[in-house]
Structures are given as C-alpha cells and as structure tokens.
N, C-alpha and C positions, 0 to 999 in steps of 0.2 A: 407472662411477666418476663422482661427482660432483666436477665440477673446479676448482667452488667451495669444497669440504672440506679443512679442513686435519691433519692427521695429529699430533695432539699431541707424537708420540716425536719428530716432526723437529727439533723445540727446543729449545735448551739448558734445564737446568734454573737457569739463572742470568738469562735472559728472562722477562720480566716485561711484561705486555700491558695494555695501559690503553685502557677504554670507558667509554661513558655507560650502556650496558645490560647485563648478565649474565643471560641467560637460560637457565636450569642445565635439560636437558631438549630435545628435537627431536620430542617426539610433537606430538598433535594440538593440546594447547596451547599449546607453544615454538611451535610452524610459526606458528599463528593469530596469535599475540604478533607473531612478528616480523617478517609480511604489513604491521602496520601502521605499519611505519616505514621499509619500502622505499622510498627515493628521498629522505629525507628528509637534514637534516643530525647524526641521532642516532647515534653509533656504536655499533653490538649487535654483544654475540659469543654465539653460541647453541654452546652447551659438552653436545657427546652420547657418553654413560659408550662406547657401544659407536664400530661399526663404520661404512662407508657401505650395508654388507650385513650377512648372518649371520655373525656368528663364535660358534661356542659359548663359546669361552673366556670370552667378554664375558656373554652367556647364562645362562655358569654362577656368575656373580656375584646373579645373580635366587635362590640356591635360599633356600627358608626351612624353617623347622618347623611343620606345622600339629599343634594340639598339642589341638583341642577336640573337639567331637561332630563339627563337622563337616568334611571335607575342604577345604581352601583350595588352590586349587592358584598357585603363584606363577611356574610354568616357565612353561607354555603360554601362560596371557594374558597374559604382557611379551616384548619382545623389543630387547635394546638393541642397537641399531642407528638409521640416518637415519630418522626418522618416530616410531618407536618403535612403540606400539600401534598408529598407524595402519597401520602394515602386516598388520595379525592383524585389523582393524576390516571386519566385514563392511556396514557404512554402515548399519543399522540407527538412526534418526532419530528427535526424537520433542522436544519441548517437557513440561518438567513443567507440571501446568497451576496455574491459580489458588490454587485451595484447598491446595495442597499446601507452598505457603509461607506461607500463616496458619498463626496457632495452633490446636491439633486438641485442644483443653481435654478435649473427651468420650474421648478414646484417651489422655490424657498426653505429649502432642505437641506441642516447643513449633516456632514455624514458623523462618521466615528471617529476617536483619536487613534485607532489601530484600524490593521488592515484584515482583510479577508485571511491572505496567505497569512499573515501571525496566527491567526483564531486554526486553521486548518489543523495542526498536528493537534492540538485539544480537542478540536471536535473527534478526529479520527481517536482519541482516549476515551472519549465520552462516547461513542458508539459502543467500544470493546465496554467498558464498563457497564453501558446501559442493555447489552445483546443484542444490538440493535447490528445491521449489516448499512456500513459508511458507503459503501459502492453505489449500493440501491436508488440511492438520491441522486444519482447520478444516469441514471436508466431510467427518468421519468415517464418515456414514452411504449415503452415496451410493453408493458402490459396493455395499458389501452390500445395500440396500435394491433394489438393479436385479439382481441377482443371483439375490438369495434371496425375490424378491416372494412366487413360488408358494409355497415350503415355510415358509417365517414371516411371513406378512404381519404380526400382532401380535404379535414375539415383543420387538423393541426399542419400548420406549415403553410397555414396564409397567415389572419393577423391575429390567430390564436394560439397558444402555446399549453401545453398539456401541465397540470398544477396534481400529478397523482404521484406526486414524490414521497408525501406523507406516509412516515410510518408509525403503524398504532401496534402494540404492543404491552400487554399487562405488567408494568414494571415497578417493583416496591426496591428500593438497592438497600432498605431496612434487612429484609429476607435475604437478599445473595450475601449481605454482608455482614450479619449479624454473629455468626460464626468466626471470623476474621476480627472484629471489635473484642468479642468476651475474650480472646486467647489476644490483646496485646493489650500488654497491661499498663501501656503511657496514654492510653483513649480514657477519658473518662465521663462519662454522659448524667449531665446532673436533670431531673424531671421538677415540676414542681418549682424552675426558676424561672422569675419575669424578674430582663434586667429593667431597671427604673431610672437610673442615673450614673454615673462614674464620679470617680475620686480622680484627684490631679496629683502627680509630683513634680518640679521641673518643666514645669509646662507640655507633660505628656501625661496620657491617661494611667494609674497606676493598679486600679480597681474598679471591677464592677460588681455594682453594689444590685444586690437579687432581693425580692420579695416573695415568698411562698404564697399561698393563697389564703392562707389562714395571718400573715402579716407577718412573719418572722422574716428579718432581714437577717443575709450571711453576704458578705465580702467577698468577693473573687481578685484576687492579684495575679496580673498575667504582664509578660513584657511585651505582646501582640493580641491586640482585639480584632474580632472580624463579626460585621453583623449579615448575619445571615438568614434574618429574621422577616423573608419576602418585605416584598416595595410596603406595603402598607404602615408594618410596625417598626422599619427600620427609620422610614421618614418621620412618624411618628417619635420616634426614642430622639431623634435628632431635634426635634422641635419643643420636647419638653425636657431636655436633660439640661445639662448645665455649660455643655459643650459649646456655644454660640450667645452665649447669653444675652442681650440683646442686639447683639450684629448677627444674623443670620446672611448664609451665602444666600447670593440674590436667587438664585434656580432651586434653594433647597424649597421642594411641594411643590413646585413648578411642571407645566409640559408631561400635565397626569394623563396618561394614552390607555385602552383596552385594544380588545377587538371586539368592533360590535358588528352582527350580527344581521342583516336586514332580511327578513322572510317575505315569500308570499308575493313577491315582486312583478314576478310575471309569472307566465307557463310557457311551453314546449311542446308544440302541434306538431307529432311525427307526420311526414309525407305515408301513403298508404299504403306505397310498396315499402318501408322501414317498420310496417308495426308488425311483422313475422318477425325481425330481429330483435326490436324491444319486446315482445313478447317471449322471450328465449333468453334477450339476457342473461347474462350474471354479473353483471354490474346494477346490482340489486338497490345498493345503497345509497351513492352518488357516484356522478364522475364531476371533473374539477378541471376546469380552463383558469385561464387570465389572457391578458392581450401579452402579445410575447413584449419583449425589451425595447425594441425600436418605436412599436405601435406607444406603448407609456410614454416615451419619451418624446415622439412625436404628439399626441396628446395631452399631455403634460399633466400625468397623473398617477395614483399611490399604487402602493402595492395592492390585490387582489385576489381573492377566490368567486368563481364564478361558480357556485354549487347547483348539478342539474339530478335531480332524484324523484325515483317514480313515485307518483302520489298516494301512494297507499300508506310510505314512509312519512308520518304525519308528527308525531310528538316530538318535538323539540324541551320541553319541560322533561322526558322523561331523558336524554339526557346524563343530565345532571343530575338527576334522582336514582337513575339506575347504579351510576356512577359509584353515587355515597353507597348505595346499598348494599354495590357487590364487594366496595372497601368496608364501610363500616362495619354491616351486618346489622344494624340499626333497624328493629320494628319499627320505631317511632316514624323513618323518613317513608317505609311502607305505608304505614295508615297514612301519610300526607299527601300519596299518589292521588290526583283525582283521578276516578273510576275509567274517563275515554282516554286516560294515559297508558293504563294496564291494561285497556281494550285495544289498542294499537297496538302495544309490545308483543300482545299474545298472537295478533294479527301477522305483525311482521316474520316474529317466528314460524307462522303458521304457511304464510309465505314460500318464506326460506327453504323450508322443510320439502315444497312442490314445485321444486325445480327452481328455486330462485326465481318464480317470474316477478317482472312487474304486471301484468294484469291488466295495461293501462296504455293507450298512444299518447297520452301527456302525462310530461312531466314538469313538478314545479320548478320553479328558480328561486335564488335565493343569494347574495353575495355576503362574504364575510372582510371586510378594509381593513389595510394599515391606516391606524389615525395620523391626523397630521399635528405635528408638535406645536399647542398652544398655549401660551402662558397663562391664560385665562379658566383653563382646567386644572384644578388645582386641589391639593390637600392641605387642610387648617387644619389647630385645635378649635372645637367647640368649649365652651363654658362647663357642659358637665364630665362629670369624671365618672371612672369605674369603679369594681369594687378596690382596688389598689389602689385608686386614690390619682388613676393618670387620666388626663385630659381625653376626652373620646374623640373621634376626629370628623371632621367635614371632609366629603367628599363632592368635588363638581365636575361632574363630566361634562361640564357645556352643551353646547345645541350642536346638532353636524355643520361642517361648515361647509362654505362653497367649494372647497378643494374637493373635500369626501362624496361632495351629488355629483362634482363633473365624471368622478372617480367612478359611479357608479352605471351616469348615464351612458360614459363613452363604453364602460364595458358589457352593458347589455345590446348598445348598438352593434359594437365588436359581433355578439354569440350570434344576434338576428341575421347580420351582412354574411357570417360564415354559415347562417343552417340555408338560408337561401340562395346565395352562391353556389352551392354543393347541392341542392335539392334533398335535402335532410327535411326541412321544416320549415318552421317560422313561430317568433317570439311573440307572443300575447301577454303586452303589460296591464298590470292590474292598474282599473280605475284612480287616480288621482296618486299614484306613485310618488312622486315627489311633494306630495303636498302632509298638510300636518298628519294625515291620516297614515300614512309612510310613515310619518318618524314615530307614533307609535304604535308600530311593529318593530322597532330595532330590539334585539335583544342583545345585552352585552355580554360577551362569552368572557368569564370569570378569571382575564389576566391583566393582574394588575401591572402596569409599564411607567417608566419615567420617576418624576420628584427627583433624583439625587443624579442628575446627570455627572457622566463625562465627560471631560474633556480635560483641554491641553493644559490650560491657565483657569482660577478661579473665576475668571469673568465670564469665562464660557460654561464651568462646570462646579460640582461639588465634590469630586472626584477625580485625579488622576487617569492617566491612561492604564495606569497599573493596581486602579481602585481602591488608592489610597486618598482619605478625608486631607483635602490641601492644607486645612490649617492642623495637623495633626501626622506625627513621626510613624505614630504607633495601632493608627484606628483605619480599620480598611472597609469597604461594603463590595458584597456579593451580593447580587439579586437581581431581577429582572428592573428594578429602582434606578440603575447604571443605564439605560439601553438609554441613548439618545433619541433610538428611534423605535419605534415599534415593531415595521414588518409587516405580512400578513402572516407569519410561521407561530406555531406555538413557540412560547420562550423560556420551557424547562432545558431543553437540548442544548440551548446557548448559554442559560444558566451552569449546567454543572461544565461544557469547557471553560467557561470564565471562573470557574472553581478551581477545574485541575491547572489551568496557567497560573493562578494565585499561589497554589498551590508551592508550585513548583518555585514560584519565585520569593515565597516565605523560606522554603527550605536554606535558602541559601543564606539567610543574616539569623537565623536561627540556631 
C-alpha cells in the first residue's frame, strides 16, 4: 500500500480540493508529469480512475466494443490501477526517429508540428529518468554486426538497415520514484478517482468532478488540467464531457492507429554452410531489419520491423501473458495460459539454458507496421454505459489498407533480394500471404495511437504543438492520443519526453 495515496471514498462529497496542477491519469505519463515538480512550490493532485493495485471492478470499467476487421483488445493492455500501463509495460524503448516527423508527401503523410531536434533534450531526460542508455540507439549496428560477422557480412548496408536499437528493460518509474513522491509533500495522488466531467468558470475549466466506484462524487479545482489518462479514456472523457458539447473538433476519435502485428509470413532457408552459425547463435530470440531510408522512400512505404526468429520461439499469446504475470502476479491470467503456451516458455528457457541455440536452419518471419493515418479508423461512444454511468466505447481498426500490403510486400522482397545476394538463404512465403487468410493472422500489439491529434491550427488538430486543447486556456493532453503518427517504435519512450517538455513548459505560468 502506498502511503502516500489517498482513497477518494474517504471524502465527503461536499469537499472540494483546490491545486495548481490536475493531473487526470498515474500511468507513465501522469508519473513523468509529476517527477518534475517534486519539491517544488506547485501544488499537483494526480487523480487515478483505479486502485493502488488490481481491482477488477476498476478493470472492468476498461471494456469496449471492437466493432472492425480487426480485434482491438481494450482489457489486457490497460489496467487502472497506480502506474497504470506501466505496470503491463515490458520497458521495450525506442525513439521515433527524424524522418518520421517530417512530411512523407510520396506516402500521404503529413508529419508533426515539432521537430525531432525539439523532442531530443526530452528524450535524452527520459532515458536518465527511465535508466535506459540514450547513446545505445544510436549504435544500432554493433551488436549485430559482431554477432552475425560470419553469416552476413554484406547483408546490412545494401537495401537493409539493422532495426536492433530497441531497448527492453524491466521499468516501473512507480518503484525508482515512490520514495521521492511520499517525502514531497505538494504531490498528492488521489486512488479511487474516475474524472467524468468538468465544471466551467469564465469559459475555462475550473473543476474536475470524480466519481469513486461505489458513486460518491468529490470536486477537484485546479488552475491546470492535464489528461494523462492513455489514448483510449482520454478521447473517451473528451467525447462524453461537456467540453465540446455538440461541436466536436473534426479529428477528435479520428486516425485510431496501433501496431499490428503480422505472423507466420514466411520462413528463412539458411544456405548450408550458415547452419553451423545459426546453430551457435545467440541471437536466440529475433533479429530485426527494415529497408534503410532511401529504399522506403524509394518504394514509397511506412515504417517497419522485419522480425526473423528461430522457430522454436513459438508463442506470441504468451507475451502478453507473461507480461501481466510477471507485473501483476495474478493466478487468475496463469490458469488462462493455454497448456502449448507454458509448453513453449518452458521450452524456450530450456533452450536458453543449452547454449542459446536455435536448433533449427529456418527461421520464421514475421513484420510488425506503422499504420497509416486514416480517418475511417475510428473511436465512438456506444449506447451502453458502465458502471459509472459513462458511455462504453466503439473501437474500429478498419481492414489493412493498400499502403500497409505494399508496406509489407516491398519489405519481405527487400529480406529475400539481401539473403540471396549474399548467399545467406532465401525467403519462403507462406501460402496465400496476402489474401484473407493473412489478415487473420494480424495480431494487434496493445498500443493505442492517434484520436486527439496535433497539430498547428484546429483544422489540422485537437491539440496544440504544445498539447494544449485549442479551444481551452487551461486543459492539455499527454499520451500516445497526440502522435499524428504512429511509427513502428513503441510509444511509452515518446510518451514520457512529451511529459517532461510539458512539463517544463507548465513550470513556467505556474
């Protein structure tokens, strides 16, 4: 139990709390947010819908309706409680890079209202903050290249480029910071609040108004709101509050993006003098290409992982099971393992343990895409409501579109042209690849992107270049809800710098 947390129900509902910060949200952006005003003279109340731990009750306020082609799942990747996603975050890390917040004129892609060089000193904060080594991403090639000398010497530095920048990392900033919150006594972390609406003065927000889960409403008054309450419930709060009341901005649920997922794609015929190498490995788990920068742009297509991993590495379900497990500590998601999930894990360890081989001269493939931004992917309210009484939400991920196949075929031609050029191998696409049988196998990897763009002028956005709500003084969003665009990188890393820039930039009218 954190002993800093306050239990909303303890309050009367005639209490009424007054700060200079509202920070609606305890995931990784609320924590990051409100890291940078510890010890300061700012008064923050950091206001989280759930628990200090799991409650499902709180949980089951997450359900939604996925209503498109493709599965959304809205249970497993939120969890409202302290941290929020950070506790289900397997610290997977990653900087978008340059190019991906220009304009991408050849794809239809417009870019970000800031620049890479802005974003940089934040990310380089958000490294030190998250213990993560900022350099690292910058040495992409190094480990593969001392790894894989014998069996690729030319395979990076034709039309492929090495994608092993990712850093993964066990990171709760709950834990490193927890210690730092109880000892400043202007943090105040309320449990037990789901905001549901605001109060107006002067045509700026004056209060936000909380419900417990048992229904007792308490008043929050803050001269600065921030929702930091991930893309899902923040667009949500925005479409059922009273904020917009029947003029909604035109992009707000708009240009709903993930990362999905596509398995099983092809395989990876090592040549027969390379299976001494692959059999010695230790790049056990995957290794990770893309077509470098010119070849995309030349081909005129998104960002990408090209995932190549030995086939023993089978469960993608577990995951995201192991995931919750090794955060939550949940029996319940254990017994929901099926049986060849934790016959794989035990396998992979077992693996591991004998030299890291992979055991195997094929290996699968698998790509993971930046979507491409379409207005037709979208987040609504549905008709029923929760137990608070809010709107549940529609979720549509649309079909893939032809942007996302070209996406894919140019980059499996890409892998094939480089294992045969180099006498590495050759690619073996699976039967009917592109056809409906292909789409489902997409899995969607559990981040939710877009609804509440950026941009410069409301016509383009719902937000600010500085993540402030256009029609509003005082009401700002933090979350991966802002990205115009997707990427292929995870988007906690870009999440908590677009924290500490906010950050930094509240301090100053505060």
């Amino acid at each position: 139990m954190k002993t800093f947390t306050l239990d909303l129900e303890e309050f009367s509902e005639s209490e009424s709390k007054t700060f200079d910060l509202c920070i609606i949200g305890s995931g990784p952006a609320g924590i990051s947010l409100a890291s940078k005003f510890i010890g300061t003279n700012i008064n923050v109340a950091i206001l989280e819908s759930g628990m200090t731990g799991i409650s499902e009750r709180h949980d089951k306020l997450n359900e939604a309706y996925s209503i498109g082609e493709r599965e959304i799942d809205s249970i497993n990747s939120r969890s409202r409680q302290y941290g929020g996603a950070m506790q289900l975050w397997a610290g997977t890390s990653a900087p978008f890079s340059e190019i991906e917040l220009l304009d991408r004129k050849e794809i239809g892609i417009s870019g970000w209202p800031i620049t890479w060089k802005e974003l940089v000193p934040f990310y380089k904060e958000a490294a030190a903050l998250l213990d993560i080594r900022w350099s690292l991403f910058f040495q992409p090639y190094q480990d593969l290249k001392t790894q894989m000398s014998d069996a690729f010497p030319n395979l990076i530095g034709t039309i492929l480029r090495s994608n092993n920048y990712f850093q993964a990392k066990n990171i709760d900033l709950t834990k490193s910071l927890d210690e730092k919150f109880s000892k400043a006594s202007n943090i105040n972390f309320f449990t037990n609040a789901t905001v549901i609406d605001f109060k107006f003065e002067e045509g700026n927000l004056s209060h936000a108004i909380t419900k417990t889960i048992n229904g007792k409403k308490v008043n929050m008054s803050a001269k600065y709101f921030v929702l930091c309450n991930g893309a899902l419930e923040a667009t949500r709060l925005l479409l059922t509050s009273r904020l917009f009341k029947n003029n909604l901005p035109h992009n707000l649920g708009k240009n709903f993006m993930s990362h999905p997922s596509f398995t099983d794609l092809a395989n990876v015929h090592f040549n027969k003098n390379k299976r001494k190498w692959v059999n010695k490995t230790k790049l056990h788990t995957k290794v990770d290409f893309e077509l470098n920068f010119v070849e995309q742009n030349l081909q005129k297509v998104l960002r990408h992982n090209i995932h190549m991993a030995p086939n023993y590495v089978k469960s993608k379900n577990l995951v995201l099971a192991s995931s919750r497990i090794n955060k939550k500590q949940n029996q319940d998601d254990i017994n929901k393992l099926p049986l060849n999930s934790l016959f794989f894990r035990l396998w992979d360890i077992f693996c591991r343990i004998l030299g890291k081989r992979a055991w195997s001269n094929t290996w699968n493939v698998s790509i993971g895409i930046e979507q491409e931004p379409i207005e037709d992917r979208s987040i609504s309210l549905s008709d029923e409501k929760d137990e608070l009484g809010i709107n549940k939400l529609k979720l549509d991920g649309g079909d893939i579109s032809q942007l996302e196949k070209r996406t894919i075929s140019a980059a499996l031609s890409g892998l094939d042209k480089a294992l045969r050029e180099n006498s590495v191998g050759e690619l073996i696409l699976s039967d009917n690849y592109l056809s409906g049988a292909y789409l489902g196998r997409q899995d969607a990897i559990n981040h939710h992107i877009g609804t509440i763009k950026m941009g410069l002028t409301s016509d383009e956005g719902v937000v600010d270049n500085n993540l402030k709500v256009f029609e509003y003084q005082n009401l700002y969003v933090c979350s991966s809800a802002v990205f115009p665009t997707s990427s292929n990188a995870n988007p906690t890393f870009t999440i908590v710098a677009l924290s500490l820039r906010l950050g930094n930039m509240l301090k100053k009218v505060l």
